[in-house]
N, C-alpha and C positions, 0 to 999 in steps of 0.2 A: 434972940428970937429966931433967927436963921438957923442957927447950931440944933434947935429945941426941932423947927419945923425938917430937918435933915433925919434927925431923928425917929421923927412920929412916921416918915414915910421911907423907911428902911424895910425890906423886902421880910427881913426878918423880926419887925418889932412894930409897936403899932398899928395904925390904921390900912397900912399897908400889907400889914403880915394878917388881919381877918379877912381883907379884901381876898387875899392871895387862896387861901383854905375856903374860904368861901367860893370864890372859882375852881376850884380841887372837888368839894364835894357836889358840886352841879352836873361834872362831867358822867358820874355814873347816874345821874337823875334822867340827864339830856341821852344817855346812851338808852336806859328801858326807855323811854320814850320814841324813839326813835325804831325799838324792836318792836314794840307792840303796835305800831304802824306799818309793821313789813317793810322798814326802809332801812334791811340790816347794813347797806353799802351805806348810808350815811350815818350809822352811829360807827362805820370804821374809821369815817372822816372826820366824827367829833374826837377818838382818840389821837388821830394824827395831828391832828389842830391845835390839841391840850400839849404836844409837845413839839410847838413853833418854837422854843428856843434854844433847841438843838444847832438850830439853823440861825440863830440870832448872833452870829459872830464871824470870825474871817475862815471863809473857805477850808483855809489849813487845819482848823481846827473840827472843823464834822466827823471825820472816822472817830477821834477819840471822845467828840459828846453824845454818838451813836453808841460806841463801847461803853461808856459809862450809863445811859439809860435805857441800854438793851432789855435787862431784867424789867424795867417798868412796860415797855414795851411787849414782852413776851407776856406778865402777867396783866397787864390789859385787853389784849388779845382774846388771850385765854378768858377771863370773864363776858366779853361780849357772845364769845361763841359757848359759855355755860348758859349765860343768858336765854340766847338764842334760842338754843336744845332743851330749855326744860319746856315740859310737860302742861305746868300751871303758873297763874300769875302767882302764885303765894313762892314757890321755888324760886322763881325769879327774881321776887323781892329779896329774898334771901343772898343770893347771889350777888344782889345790887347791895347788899348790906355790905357783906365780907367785901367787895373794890372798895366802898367807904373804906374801912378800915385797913384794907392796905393802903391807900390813898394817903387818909391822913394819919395814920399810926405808924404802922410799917414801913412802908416808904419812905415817910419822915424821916426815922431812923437812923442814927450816925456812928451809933456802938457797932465795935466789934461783932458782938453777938447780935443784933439786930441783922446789918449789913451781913451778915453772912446767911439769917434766918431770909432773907430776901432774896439772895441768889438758891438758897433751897425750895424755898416756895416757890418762886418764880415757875423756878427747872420744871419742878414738880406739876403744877398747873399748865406748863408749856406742852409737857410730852404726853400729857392727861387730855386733855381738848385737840391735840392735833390729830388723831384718832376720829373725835368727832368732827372735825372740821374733813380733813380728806377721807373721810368712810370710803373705800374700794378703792383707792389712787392707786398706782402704779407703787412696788417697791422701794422704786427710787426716791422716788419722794416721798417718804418714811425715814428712810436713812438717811438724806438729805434735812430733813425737819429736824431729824435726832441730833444730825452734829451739831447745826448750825444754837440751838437750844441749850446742848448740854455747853459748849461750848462760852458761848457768852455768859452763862449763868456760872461755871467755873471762874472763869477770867475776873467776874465781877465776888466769888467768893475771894480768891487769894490774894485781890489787888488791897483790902483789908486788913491783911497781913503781912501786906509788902512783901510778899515772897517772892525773892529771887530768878527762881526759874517758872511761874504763875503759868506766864502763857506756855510752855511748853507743856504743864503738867492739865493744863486747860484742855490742849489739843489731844494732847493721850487719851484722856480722860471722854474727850469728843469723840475720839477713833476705835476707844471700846464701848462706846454707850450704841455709835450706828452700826459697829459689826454686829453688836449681839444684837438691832434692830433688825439688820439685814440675814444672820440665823434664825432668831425668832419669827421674822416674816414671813418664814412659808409655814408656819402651825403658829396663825395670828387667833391666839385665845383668847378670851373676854373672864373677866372674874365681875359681872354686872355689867356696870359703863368703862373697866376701867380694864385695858389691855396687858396681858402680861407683860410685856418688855416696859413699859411703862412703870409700872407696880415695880419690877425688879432693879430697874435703874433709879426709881426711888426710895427704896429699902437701899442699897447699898450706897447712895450717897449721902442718907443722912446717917448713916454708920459709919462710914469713911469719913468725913467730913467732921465726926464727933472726935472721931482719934486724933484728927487731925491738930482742929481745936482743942482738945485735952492736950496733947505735946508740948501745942505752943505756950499754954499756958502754966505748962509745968505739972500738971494735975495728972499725967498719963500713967497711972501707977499699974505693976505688971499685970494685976488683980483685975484690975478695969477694964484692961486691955483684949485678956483673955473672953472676960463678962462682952466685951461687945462684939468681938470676931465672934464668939459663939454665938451670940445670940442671931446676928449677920445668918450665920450659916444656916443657923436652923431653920430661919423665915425664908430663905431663900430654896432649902430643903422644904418644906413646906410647898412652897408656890411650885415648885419644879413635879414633886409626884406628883400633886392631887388635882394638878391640868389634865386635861382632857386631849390626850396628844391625838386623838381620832379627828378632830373637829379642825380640819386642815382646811384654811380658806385660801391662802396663795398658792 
């Protein structure tokens, strides 16, 4: 009877694991809620609340349960402040749909491809909304947002792969996403909501990121390889002419 009751309240199975998801999908319910009351500083504090157990362990251990739920971190972030920014309730629900679903699909997550699809998402929705979040900031913190973003959401791609050198190729990887923040930031362009440097470090990471993936799993055949650098190139040839290099806002 003990063994049985151990069981049924196991974080991952049972009564405990609906409990669990059931707390998971409340948090983006309690966040519009919290938006559509003008209390956008407490639906930051229901996401920091939702991840109390960061901190549920010994001291020693925070930098790496902060490293490891960085990416959940950045894409919760980024949804409150999609939230925020739309326009109408119906955008909003939508918004509040896609956290559902990274919440409990996404996130969830424990594949390769999964875990990697979430440090791309992540990046991607981090360096998306941080635009709207600091609209007119100072350069620096642009560049500062960039690293800190690309960075963690790297770290948290390779650590899936066990690669060796992760965090150095994390940093690099950080050090050219804010250089070209901090070039692109004096002819800060828009293609809609969505800023070129943004757009460009998202096209090129989940092309990079796909070779990568192909390599490791042996699928990177030279035909492919070709098929995605060019294709990399072209979109980026794309976004680069048919900016509006006149429309200089820094």
């Amino acid at each position: 009877m003990a063994k049985y009751l151990v069981t049924r309240f196991r974080p991952g199975q049972g009564f405990a694991h609906f409990f669990h998801l059931g707390f998971i999908a409340l948090v983006p319910l309690f966040v519009w809620f919290f938006v559509r009351l003008d209390l956008v500083a407490v639906a930051f504090i229901v996401l920091l609340l939702s991840k109390w157990r960061m901190f549920a362990v010994h001291p020693r251990h925070w930098i790496a349960h902060i490293r490891s739920n960085a990416v959940d971190v950045i894409a919760g972030l980024s949804f409150i402040i999609f939230i925020t920014q739309s326009s109408s309730v119906w955008t909003q629900a939508l918004w509040v749909l896609l956290y559902e679903v990274w919440l409990l699909f996404l996130k969830s997550g424990s594949s390769v491809t999964l875990v990697a699809l979430q440090a791309l998402v992540a990046q991607s929705l981090g360096v998306t909304s941080f635009f709207l979040a600091f609209e007119g900031a100072d350069l620096a913190i642009y560049v500062l947002g960039f690293w800190l973003i690309t960075y963690f959401s790297a770290r948290h791609f390779f650590a899936v792969f066990d690669e060796l050198h992760g965090s150095l190729i994390a940093a690099i990887w950080a050090f050219f996403a804010s250089s070209l923040m901090w070039v692109l930031g004096h002819w800060l362009i828009f293609f809609g909501p969505i800023a070129q440097p943004a757009l460009l470090i998202t096209v090129l990471s989940f092309c990079l990121s796909g070779l990568y993936y192909l390599d490791k799993h042996n699928k990177l055949h030279a035909t492919i390889k070709r098929q995605l650098i060019a294709m990399m190139m072209a979109i980026v040839f794309v976004i680069v002419v048919f900016s509006d290099w006149g429309d200089k806002a820094l």
